[in-house]
PDB file of N, CA, C and O in Angstrom, chain B, residues numbered from 101:
ATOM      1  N   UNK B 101       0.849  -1.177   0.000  1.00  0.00           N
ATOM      2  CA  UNK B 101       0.000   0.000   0.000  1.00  0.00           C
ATOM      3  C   UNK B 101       0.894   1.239   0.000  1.00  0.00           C
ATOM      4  O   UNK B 101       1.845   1.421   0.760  1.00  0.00           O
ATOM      5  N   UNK B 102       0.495   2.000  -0.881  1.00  0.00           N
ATOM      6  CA  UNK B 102       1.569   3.390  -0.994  1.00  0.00           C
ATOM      7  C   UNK B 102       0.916   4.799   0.191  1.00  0.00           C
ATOM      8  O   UNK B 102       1.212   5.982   0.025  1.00  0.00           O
ATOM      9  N   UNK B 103       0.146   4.357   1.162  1.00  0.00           N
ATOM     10  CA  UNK B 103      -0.073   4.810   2.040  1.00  0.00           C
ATOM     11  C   UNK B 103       0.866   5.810   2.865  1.00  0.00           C
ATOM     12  O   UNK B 103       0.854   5.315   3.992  1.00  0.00           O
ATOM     13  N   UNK B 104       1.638   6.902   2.905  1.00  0.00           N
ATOM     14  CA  UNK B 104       2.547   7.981   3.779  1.00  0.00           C
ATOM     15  C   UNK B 104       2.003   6.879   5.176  1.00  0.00           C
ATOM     16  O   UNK B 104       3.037   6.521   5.739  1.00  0.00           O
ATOM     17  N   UNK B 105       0.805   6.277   5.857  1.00  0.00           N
ATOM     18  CA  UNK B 105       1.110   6.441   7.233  1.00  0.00           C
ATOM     19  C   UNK B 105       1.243   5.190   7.924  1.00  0.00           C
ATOM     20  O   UNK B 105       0.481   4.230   8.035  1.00  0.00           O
ATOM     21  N   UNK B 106       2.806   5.519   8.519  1.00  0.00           N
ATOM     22  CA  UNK B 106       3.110   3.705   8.850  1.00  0.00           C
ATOM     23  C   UNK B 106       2.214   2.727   9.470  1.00  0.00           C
ATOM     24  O   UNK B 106       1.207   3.217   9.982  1.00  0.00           O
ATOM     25  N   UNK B 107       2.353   1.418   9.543  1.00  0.00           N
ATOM     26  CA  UNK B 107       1.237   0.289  10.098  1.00  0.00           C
ATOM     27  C   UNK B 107       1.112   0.933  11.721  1.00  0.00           C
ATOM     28  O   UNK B 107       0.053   1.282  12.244  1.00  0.00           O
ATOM     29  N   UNK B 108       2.138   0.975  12.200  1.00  0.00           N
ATOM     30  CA  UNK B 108       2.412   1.537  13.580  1.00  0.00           C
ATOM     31  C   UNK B 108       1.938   2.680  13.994  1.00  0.00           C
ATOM     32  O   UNK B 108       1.795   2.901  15.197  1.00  0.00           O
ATOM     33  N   UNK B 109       1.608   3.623  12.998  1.00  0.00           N
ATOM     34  CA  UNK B 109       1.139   4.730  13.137  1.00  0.00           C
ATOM     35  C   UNK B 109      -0.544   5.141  13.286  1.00  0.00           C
ATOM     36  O   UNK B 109      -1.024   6.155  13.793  1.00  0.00           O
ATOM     37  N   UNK B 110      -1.037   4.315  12.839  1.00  0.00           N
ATOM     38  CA  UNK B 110      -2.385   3.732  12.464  1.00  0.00           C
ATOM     39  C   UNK B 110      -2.799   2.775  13.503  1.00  0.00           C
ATOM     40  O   UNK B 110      -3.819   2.847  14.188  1.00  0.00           O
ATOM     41  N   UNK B 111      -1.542   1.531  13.549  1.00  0.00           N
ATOM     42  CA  UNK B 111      -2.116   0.999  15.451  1.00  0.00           C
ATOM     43  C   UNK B 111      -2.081   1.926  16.422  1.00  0.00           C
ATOM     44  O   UNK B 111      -2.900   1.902  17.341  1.00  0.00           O
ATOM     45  N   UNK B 112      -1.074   2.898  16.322  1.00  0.00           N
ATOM     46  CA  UNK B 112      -1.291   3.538  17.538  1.00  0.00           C
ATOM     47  C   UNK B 112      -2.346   4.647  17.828  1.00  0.00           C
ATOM     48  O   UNK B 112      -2.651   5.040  18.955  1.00  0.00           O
ATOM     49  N   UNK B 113      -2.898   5.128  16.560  1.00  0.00           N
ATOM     50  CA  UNK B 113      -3.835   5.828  16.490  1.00  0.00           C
ATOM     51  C   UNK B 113      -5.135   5.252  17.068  1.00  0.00           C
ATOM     52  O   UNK B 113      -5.923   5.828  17.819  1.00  0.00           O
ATOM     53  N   UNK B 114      -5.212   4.005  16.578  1.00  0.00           N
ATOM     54  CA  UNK B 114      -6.468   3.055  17.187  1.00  0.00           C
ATOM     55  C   UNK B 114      -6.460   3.114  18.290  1.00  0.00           C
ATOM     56  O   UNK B 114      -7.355   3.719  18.881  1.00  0.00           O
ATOM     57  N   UNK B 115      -5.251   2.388  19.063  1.00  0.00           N
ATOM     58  CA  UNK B 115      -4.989   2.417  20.334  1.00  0.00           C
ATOM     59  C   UNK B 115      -5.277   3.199  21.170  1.00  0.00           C
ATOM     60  O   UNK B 115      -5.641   2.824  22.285  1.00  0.00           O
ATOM     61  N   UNK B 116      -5.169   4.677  20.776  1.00  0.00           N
ATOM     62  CA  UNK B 116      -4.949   5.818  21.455  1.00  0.00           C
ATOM     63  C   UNK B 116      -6.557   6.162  21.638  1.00  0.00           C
ATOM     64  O   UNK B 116      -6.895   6.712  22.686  1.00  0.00           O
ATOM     65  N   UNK B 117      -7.558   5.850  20.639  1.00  0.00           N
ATOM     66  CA  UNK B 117      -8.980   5.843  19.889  1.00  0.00           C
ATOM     67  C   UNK B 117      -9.616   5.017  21.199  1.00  0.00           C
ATOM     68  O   UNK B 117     -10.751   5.358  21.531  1.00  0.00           O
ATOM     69  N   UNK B 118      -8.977   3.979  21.949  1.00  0.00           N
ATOM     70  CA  UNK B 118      -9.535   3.064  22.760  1.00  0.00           C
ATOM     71  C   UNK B 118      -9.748   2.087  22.382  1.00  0.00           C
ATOM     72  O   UNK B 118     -10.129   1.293  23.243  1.00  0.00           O
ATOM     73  N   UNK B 119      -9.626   1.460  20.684  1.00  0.00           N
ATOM     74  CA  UNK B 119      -9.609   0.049  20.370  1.00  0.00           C
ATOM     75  C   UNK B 119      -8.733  -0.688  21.123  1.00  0.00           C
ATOM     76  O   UNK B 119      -7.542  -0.378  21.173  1.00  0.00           O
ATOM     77  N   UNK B 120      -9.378  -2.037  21.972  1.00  0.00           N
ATOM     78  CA  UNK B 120      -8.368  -3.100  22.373  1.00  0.00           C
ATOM     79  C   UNK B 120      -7.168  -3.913  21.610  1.00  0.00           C
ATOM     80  O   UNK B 120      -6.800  -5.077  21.765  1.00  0.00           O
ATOM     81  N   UNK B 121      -6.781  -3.089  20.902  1.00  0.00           N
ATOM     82  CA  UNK B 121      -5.517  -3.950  19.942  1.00  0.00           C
ATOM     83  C   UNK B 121      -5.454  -5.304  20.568  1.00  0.00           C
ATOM     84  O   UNK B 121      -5.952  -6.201  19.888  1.00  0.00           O
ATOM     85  N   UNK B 122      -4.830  -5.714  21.989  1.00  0.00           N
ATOM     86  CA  UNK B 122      -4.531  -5.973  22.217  1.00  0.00           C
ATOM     87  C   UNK B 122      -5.407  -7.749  22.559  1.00  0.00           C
ATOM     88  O   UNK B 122      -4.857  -8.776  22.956  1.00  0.00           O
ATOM     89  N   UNK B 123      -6.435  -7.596  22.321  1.00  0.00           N
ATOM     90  CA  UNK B 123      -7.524  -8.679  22.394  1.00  0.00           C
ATOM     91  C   UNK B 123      -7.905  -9.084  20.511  1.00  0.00           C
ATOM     92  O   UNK B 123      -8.815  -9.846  20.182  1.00  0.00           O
ATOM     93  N   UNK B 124      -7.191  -8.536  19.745  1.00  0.00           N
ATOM     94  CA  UNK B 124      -7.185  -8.733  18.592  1.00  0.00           C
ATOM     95  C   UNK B 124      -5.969  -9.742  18.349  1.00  0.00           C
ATOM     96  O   UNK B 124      -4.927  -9.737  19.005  1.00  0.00           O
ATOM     97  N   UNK B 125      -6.419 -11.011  16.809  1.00  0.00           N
ATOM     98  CA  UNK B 125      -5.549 -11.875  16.591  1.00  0.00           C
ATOM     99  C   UNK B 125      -4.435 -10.494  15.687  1.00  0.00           C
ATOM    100  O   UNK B 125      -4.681  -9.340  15.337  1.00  0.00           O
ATOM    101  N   UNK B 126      -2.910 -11.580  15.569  1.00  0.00           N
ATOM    102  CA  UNK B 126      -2.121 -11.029  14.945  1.00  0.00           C
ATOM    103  C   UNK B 126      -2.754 -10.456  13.634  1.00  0.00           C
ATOM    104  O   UNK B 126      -2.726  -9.241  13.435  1.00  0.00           O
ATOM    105  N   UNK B 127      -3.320 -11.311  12.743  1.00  0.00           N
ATOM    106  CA  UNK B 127      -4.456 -11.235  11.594  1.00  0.00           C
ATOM    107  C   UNK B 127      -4.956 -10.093  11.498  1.00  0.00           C
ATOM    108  O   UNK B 127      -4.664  -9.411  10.516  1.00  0.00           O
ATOM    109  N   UNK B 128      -5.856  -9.583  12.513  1.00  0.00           N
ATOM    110  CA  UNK B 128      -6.794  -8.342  12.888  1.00  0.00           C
ATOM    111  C   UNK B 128      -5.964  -7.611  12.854  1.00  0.00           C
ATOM    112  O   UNK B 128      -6.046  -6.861  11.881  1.00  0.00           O
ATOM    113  N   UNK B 129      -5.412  -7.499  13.275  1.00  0.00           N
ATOM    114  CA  UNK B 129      -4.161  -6.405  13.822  1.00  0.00           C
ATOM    115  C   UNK B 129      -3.901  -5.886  12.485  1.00  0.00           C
ATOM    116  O   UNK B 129      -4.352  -4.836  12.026  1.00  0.00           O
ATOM    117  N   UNK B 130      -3.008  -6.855  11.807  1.00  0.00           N
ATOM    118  CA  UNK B 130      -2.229  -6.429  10.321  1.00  0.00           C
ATOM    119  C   UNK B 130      -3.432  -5.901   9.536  1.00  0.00           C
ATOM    120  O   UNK B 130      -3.291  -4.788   9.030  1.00  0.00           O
ATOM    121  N   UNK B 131      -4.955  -6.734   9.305  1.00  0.00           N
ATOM    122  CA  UNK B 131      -5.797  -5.879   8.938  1.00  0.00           C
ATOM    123  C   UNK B 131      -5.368  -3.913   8.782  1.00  0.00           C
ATOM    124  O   UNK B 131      -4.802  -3.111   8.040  1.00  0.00           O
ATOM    125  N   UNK B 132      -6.244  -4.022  10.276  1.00  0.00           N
ATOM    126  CA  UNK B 132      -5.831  -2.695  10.764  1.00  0.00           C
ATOM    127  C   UNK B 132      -4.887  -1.888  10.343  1.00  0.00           C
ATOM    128  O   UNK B 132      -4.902  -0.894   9.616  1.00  0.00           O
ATOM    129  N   UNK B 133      -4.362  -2.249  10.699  1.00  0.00           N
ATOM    130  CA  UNK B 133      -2.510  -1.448  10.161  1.00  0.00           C
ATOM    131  C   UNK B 133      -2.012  -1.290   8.536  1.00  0.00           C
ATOM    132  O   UNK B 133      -1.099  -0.599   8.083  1.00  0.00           O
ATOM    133  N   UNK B 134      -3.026  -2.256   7.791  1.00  0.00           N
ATOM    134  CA  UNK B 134      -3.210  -1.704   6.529  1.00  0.00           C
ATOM    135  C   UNK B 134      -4.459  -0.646   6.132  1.00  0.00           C
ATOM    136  O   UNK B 134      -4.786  -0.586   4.947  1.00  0.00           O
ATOM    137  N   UNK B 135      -5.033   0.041   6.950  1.00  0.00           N
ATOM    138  CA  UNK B 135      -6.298   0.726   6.811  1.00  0.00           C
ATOM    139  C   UNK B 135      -5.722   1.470   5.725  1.00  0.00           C
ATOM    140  O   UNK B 135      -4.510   1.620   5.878  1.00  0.00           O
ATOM    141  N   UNK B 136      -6.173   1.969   4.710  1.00  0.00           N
ATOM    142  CA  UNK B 136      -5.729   3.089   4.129  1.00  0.00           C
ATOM    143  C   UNK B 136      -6.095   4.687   5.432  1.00  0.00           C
ATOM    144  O   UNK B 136      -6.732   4.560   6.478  1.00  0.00           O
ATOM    145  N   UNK B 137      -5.493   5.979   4.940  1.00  0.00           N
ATOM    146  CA  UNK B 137      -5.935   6.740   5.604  1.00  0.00           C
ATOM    147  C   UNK B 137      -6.985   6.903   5.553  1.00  0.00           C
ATOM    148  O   UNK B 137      -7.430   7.096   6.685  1.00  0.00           O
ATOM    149  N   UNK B 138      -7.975   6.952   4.546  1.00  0.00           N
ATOM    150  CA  UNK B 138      -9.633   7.641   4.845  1.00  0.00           C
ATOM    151  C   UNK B 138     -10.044   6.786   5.425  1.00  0.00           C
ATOM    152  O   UNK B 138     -10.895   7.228   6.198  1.00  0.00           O
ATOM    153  N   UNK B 139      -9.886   5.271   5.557  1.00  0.00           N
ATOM    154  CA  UNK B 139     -10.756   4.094   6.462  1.00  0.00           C
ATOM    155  C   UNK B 139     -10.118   4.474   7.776  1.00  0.00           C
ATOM    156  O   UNK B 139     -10.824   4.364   8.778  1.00  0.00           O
ATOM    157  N   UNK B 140      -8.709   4.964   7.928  1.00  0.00           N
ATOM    158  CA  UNK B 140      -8.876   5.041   9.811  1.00  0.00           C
ATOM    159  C   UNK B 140      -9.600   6.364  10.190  1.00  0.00           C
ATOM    160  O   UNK B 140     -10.395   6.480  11.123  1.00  0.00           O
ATOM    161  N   UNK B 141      -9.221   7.325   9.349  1.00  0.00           N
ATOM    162  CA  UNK B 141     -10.619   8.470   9.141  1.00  0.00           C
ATOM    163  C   UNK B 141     -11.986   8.058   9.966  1.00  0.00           C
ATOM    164  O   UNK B 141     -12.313   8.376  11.110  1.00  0.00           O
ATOM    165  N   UNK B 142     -12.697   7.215   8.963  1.00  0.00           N
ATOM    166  CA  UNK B 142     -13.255   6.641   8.818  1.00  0.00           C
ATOM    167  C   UNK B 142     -13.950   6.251  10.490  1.00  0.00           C
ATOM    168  O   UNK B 142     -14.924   6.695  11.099  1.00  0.00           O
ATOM    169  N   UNK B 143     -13.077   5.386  10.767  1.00  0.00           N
ATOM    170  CA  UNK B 143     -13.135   4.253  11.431  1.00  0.00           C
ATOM    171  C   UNK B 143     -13.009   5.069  13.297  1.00  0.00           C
ATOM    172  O   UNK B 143     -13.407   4.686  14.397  1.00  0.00           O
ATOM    173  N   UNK B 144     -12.293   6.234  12.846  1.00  0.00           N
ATOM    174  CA  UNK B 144     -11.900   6.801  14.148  1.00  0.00           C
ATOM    175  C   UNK B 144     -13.344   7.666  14.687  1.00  0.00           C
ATOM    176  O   UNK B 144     -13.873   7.601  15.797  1.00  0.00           O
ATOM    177  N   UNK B 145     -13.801   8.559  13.376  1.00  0.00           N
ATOM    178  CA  UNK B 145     -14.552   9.185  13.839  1.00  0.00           C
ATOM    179  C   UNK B 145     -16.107   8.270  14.033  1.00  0.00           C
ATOM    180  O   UNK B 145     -16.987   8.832  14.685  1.00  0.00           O
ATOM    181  N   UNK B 146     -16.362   7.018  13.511  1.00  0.00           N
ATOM    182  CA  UNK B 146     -17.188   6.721  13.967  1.00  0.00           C
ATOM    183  C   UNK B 146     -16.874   5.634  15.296  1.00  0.00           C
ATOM    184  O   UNK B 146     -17.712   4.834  15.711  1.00  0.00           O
ATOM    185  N   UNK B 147     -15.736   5.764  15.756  1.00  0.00           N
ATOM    186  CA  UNK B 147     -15.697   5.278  17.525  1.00  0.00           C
ATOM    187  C   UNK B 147     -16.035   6.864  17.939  1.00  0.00           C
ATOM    188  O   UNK B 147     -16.937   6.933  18.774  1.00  0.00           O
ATOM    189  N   UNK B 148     -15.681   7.691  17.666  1.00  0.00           N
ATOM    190  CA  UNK B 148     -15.584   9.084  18.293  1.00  0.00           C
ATOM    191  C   UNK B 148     -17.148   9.248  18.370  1.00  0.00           C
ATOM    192  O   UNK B 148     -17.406   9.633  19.510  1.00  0.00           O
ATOM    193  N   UNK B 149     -18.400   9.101  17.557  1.00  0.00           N
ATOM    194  CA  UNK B 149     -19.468   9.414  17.563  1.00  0.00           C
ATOM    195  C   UNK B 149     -19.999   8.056  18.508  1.00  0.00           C
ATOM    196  O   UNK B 149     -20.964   8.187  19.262  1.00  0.00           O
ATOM    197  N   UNK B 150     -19.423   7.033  18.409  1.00  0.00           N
ATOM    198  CA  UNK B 150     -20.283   5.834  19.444  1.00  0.00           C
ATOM    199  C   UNK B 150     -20.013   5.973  20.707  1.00  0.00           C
ATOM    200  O   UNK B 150     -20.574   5.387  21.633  1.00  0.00           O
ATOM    201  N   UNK B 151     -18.794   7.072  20.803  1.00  0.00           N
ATOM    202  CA  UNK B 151     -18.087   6.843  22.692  1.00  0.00           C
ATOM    203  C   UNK B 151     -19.314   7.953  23.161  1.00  0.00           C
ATOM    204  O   UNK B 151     -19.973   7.903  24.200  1.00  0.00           O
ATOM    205  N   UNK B 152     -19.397   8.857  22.179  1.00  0.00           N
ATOM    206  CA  UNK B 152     -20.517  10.139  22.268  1.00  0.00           C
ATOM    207  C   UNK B 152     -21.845   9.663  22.798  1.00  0.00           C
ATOM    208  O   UNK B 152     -22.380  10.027  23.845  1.00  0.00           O
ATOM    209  N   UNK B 153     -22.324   8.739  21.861  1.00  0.00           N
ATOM    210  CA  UNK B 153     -23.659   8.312  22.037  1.00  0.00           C
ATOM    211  C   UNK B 153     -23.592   7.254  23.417  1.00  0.00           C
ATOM    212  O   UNK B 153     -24.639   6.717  23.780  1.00  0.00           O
ATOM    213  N   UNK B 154     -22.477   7.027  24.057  1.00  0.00           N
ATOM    214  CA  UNK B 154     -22.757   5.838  25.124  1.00  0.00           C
ATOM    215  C   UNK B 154     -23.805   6.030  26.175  1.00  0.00           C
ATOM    216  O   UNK B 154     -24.866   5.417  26.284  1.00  0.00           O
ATOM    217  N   UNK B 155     -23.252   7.136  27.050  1.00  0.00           N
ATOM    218  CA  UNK B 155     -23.736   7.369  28.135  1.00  0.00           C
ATOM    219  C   UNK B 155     -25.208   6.945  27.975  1.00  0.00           C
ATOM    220  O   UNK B 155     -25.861   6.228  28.733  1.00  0.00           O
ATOM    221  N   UNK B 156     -25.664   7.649  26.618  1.00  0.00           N
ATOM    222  CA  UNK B 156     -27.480   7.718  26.404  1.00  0.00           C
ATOM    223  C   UNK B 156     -27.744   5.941  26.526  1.00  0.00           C
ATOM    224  O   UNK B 156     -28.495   5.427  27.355  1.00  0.00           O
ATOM    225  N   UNK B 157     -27.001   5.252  25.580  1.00  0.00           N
ATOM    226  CA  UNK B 157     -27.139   3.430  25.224  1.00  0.00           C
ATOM    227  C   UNK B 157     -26.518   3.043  26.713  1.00  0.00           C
ATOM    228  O   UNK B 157     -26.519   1.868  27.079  1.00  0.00           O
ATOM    229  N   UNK B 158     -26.080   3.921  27.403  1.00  0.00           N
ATOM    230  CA  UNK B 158     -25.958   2.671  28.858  1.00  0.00           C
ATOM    231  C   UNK B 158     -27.022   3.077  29.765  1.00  0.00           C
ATOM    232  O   UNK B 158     -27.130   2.214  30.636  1.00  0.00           O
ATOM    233  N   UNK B 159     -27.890   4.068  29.936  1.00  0.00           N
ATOM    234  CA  UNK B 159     -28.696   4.800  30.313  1.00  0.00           C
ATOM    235  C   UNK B 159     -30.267   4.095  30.296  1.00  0.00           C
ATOM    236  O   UNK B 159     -31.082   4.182  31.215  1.00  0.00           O
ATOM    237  N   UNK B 160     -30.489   3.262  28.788  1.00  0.00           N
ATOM    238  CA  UNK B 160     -31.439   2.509  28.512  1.00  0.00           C
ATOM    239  C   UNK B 160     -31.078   0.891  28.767  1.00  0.00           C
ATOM    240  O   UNK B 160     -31.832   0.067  29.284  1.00  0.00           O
ATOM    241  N   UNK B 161     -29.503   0.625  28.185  1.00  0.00           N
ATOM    242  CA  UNK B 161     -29.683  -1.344  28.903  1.00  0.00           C
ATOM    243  C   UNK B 161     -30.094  -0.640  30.512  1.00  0.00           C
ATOM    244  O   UNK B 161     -30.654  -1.540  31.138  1.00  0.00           O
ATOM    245  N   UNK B 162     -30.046   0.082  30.999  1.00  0.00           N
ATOM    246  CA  UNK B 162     -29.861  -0.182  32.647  1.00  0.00           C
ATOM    247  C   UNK B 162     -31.536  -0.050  32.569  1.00  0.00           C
ATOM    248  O   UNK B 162     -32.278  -0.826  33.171  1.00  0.00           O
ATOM    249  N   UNK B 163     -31.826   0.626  32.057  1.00  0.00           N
ATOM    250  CA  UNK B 163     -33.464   0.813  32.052  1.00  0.00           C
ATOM    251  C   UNK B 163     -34.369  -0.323  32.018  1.00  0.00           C
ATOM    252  O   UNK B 163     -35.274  -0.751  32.735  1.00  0.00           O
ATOM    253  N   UNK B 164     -33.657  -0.746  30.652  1.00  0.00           N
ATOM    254  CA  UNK B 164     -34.520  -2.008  29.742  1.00  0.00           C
ATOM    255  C   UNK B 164     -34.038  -2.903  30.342  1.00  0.00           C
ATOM    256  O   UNK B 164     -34.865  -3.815  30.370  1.00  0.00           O
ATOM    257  N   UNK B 165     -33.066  -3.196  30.899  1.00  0.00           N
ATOM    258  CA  UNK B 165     -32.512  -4.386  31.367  1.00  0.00           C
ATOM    259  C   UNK B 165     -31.568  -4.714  29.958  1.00  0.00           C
ATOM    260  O   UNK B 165     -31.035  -5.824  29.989  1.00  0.00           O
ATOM    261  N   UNK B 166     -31.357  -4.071  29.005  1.00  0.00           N
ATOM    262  CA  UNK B 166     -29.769  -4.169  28.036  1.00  0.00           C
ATOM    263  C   UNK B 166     -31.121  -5.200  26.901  1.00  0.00           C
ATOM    264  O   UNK B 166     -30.754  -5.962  26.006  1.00  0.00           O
ATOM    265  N   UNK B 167     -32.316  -4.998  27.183  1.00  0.00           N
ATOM    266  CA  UNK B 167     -33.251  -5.909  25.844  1.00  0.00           C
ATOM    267  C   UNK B 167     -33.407  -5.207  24.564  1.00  0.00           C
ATOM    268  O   UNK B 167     -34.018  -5.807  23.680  1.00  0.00           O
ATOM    269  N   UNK B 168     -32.922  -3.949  24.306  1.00  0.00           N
ATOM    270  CA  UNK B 168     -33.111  -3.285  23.392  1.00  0.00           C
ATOM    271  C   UNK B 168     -31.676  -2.842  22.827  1.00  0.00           C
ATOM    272  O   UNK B 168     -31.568  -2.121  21.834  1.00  0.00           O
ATOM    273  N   UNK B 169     -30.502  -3.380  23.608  1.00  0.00           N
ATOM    274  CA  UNK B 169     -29.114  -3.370  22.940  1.00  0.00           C
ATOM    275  C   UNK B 169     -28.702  -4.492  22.926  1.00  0.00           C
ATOM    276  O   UNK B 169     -27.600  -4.738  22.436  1.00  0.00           O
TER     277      UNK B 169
END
């Protein structure tokens, strides 16, 4: 991939994002680390919009009893 941003640079971005790298196979991982840039784009800002929306989705399992997540 003629990608400017190293594999390492991109795990650590995840990492930093709060993805568990670390519960991922080697496999997953290298996935990852080939993201092109617009997929970690991508990929970052929609953890960034789900960490957003939590509070509200933990707010209702506690409600619902977690039957509607």
């Amino acid at each position: 991939m003629n990608d400017p941003v190293p594999d390492r640079d991109r795990l650590r971005a995840l990492e930093d994002a709060g993805f568990p790298l670390h519960s991922l196979s080697p496999e997953q991982r290298e996935v990852l680390g080939d993201l092109s840039t617009e997929e970690l784009t991508l990929l970052l800002g929609l953890k960034e919009r789900l960490d957003a929306a939590e509070p509200e989705v933990q707010a209702h399992s506690e409600i619902a009893g977690g039957a509607l997540f």
